[in-house]
C-alpha positions in Angstrom: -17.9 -8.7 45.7 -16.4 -8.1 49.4 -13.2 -5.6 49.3 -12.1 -6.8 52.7 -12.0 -10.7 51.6 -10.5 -9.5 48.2 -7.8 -7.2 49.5 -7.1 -10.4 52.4 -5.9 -12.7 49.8 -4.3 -10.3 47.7 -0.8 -10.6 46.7 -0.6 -7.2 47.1 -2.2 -6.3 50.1 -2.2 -9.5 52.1 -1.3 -9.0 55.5 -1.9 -5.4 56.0 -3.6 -4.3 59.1 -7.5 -3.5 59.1 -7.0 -0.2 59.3 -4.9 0.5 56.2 -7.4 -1.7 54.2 -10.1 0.4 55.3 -8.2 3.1 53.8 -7.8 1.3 50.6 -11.0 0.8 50.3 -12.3 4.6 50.6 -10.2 5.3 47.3 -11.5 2.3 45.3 -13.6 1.8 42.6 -15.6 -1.6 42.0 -15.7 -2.3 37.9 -17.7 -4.9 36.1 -16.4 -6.3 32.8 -18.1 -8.7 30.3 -15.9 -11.4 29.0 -13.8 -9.7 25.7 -13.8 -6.0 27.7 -10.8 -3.8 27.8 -9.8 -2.9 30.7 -6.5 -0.8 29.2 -4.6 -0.7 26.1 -0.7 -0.8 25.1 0.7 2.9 25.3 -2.0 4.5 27.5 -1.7 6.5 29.9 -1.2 4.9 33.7 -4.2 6.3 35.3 -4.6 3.5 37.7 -4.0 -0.2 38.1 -6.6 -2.9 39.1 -7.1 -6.0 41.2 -9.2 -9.1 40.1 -11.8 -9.7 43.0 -13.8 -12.3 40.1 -13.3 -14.1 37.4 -9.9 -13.9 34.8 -8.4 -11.3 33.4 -5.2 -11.5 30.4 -2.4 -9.5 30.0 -0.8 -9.7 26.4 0.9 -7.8 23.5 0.9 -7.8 20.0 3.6 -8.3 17.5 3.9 -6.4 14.2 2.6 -9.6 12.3 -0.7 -9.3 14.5 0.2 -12.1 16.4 -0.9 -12.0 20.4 1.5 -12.9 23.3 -0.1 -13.6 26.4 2.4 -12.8 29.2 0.2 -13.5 32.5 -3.3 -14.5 33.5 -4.7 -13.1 36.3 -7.3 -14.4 38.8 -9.0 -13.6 42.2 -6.5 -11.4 44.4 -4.0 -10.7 41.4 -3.4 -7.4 40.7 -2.5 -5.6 37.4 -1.4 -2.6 35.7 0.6 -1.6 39.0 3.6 -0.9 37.5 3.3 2.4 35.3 0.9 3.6 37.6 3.9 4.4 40.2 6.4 5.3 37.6 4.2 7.3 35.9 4.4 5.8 32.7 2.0 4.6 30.4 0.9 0.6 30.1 3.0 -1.4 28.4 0.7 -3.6 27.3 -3.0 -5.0 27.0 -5.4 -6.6 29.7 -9.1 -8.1 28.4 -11.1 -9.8 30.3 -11.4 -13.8 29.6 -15.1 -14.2 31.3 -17.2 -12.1 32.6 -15.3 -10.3 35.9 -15.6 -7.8 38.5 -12.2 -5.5 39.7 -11.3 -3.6 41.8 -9.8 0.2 40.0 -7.3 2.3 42.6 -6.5 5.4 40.7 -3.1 7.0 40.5 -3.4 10.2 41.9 -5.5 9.0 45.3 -2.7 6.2 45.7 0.1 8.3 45.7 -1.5 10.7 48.6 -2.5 7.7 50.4 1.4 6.1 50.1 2.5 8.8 51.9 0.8 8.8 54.5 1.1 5.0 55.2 4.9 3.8 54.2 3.8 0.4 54.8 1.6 0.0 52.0 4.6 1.5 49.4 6.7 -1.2 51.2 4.6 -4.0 49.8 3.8 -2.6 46.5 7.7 -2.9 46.4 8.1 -6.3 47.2 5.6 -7.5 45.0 6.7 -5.6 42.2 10.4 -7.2 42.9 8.5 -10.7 42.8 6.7 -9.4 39.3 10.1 -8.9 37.5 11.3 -12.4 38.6 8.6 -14.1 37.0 8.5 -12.0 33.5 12.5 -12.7 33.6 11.7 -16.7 33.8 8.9 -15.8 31.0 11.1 -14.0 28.7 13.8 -17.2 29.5 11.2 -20.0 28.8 10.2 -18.1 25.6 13.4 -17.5 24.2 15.6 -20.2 25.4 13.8 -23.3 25.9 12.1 -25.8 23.6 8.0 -26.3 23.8 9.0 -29.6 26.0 10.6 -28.3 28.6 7.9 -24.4 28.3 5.5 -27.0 28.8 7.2 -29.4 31.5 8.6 -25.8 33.4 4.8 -24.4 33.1 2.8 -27.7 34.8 5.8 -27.6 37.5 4.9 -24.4 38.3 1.4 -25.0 38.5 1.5 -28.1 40.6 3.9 -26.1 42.8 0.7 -23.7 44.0 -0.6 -26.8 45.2 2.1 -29.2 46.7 -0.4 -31.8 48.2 -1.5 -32.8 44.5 -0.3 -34.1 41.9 -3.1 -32.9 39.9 -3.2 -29.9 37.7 -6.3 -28.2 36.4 -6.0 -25.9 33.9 -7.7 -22.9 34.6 -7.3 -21.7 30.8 -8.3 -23.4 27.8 -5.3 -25.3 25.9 -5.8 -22.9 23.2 -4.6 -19.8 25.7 -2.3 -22.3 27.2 -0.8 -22.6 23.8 -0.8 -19.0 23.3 1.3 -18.5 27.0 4.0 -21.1 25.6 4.2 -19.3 22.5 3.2 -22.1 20.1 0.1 -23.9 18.4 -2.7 -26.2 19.3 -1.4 -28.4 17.5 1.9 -28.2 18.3 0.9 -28.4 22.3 -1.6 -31.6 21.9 1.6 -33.2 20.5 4.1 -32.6 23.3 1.2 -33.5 25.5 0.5 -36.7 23.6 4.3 -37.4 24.2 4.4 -36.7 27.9 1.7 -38.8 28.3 3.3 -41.9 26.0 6.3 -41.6 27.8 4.6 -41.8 31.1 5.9 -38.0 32.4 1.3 -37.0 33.0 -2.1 -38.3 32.0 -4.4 -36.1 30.6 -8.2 -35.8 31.3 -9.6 -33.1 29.9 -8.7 -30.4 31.7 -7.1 -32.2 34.3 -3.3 -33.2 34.2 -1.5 -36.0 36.6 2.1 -35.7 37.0 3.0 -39.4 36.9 6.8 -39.1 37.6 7.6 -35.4 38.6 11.5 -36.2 38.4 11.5 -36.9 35.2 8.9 -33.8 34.2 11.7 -31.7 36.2 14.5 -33.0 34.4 12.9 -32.2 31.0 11.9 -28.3 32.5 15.8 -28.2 33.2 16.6 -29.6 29.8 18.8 -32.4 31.0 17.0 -35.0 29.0 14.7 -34.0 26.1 11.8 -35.5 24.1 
């Protein structure tokens, strides 16, 4: 686990000079989690926030019915648990780790002395955190406005975007978390999957999806034609 290639491709810190990464790195702390650890829970405290130098971390919460949400998952260079760290709130909501992962913890207190010494670094956290609402504003929109089609068709887009060159998409998350981030069932997925695939929108192999005719696929995510 090398801070200096972790911190480079970070979302967060990607782009800073050498100099404020060094920095950085005096006030970290490398963590090791096994697969099922948690790394915080809903309602505590913001003591710190992390970012992912291995493997994959979740972020969900849990409705009254016990039913888990998962709102992001998190790989190498994302960071999480930013936000209430800089309000000074507590989280508002869980992160467990999906395999086994190593981290990177920045604590509160240490951040906020080194912020003001280097504006820069506050400048970014900013921006990202801008970028951050954006997408839980789209999530919140998917889950509450659109049908599992177009969740589905909006989510492989999105995907596929990352990597323009390809048509290819390979999940990096089993259909059953996949299910969970579209807020619906196994079931319920293989079935819009099987359809896209009838209908000749992707072709599915294992974990690997084709977009066949991305127009169409983007015309479904912007509900203009439906299933």
């Amino acid at each position: 686990m090398d801070f200096m290639t972790t911190m480079a491709g970070s979302t967060l810190f990607k782009g800073l000079p050498e100099d404020e990464l060094r920095q950085l790195e005096r006030i970290s702390e490398p963590r090791e989690f096994d697969k099922g650890d948690i790394l915080f829970l809903e309602g505590r405290e913001g003591v710190g926030f992390y970012v992912v130098a291995a493997g994959q971390v979740k972020v969900f919460k849990m409705s009254f019915d016990g039913r888990e949400q998962i709102l992001h998952i998190l790989g190498p260079g994302d960071p999480l648990g930013e936000v209430p760290v800089f309000a000074g709130q507590t989280y508002p909501a869980n992160a467990q780790a999906l395999v086994k992962s190593s981290l990177y913890f920045f604590p509160r207190q240490k951040l906020i002395e080194l912020y003001r010494e280097s504006p820069s670094l506050a400048m970014n956290m900013l921006a990202v955190l801008s970028r951050r609402l954006r997408e839980f504003t789209v999530l919140i929109e998917n889950l509450s406005l659109k049908e599992i089609p177009q969740r589905l068709a909006t989510y492989l887009l999105h995907q596929q975007s990352l990597k323009p060159v390809s048509a290819r998409v390979k999940l990096s998350v089993t259909k059953g978390v996949l299910s969970n981030i579209l807020g619906t069932s196994q079931e319920t997925l293989s079935r819009v999957l099987g359809k896209l695939s009838q209908e000749g929108l992707i072709d599915v192999q294992g974990k690997e999806i084709s977009i066949l005719n991305a127009e169409r696929l983007q015309e479904l995510a912007g509900g203009e034609i439906r299933l």
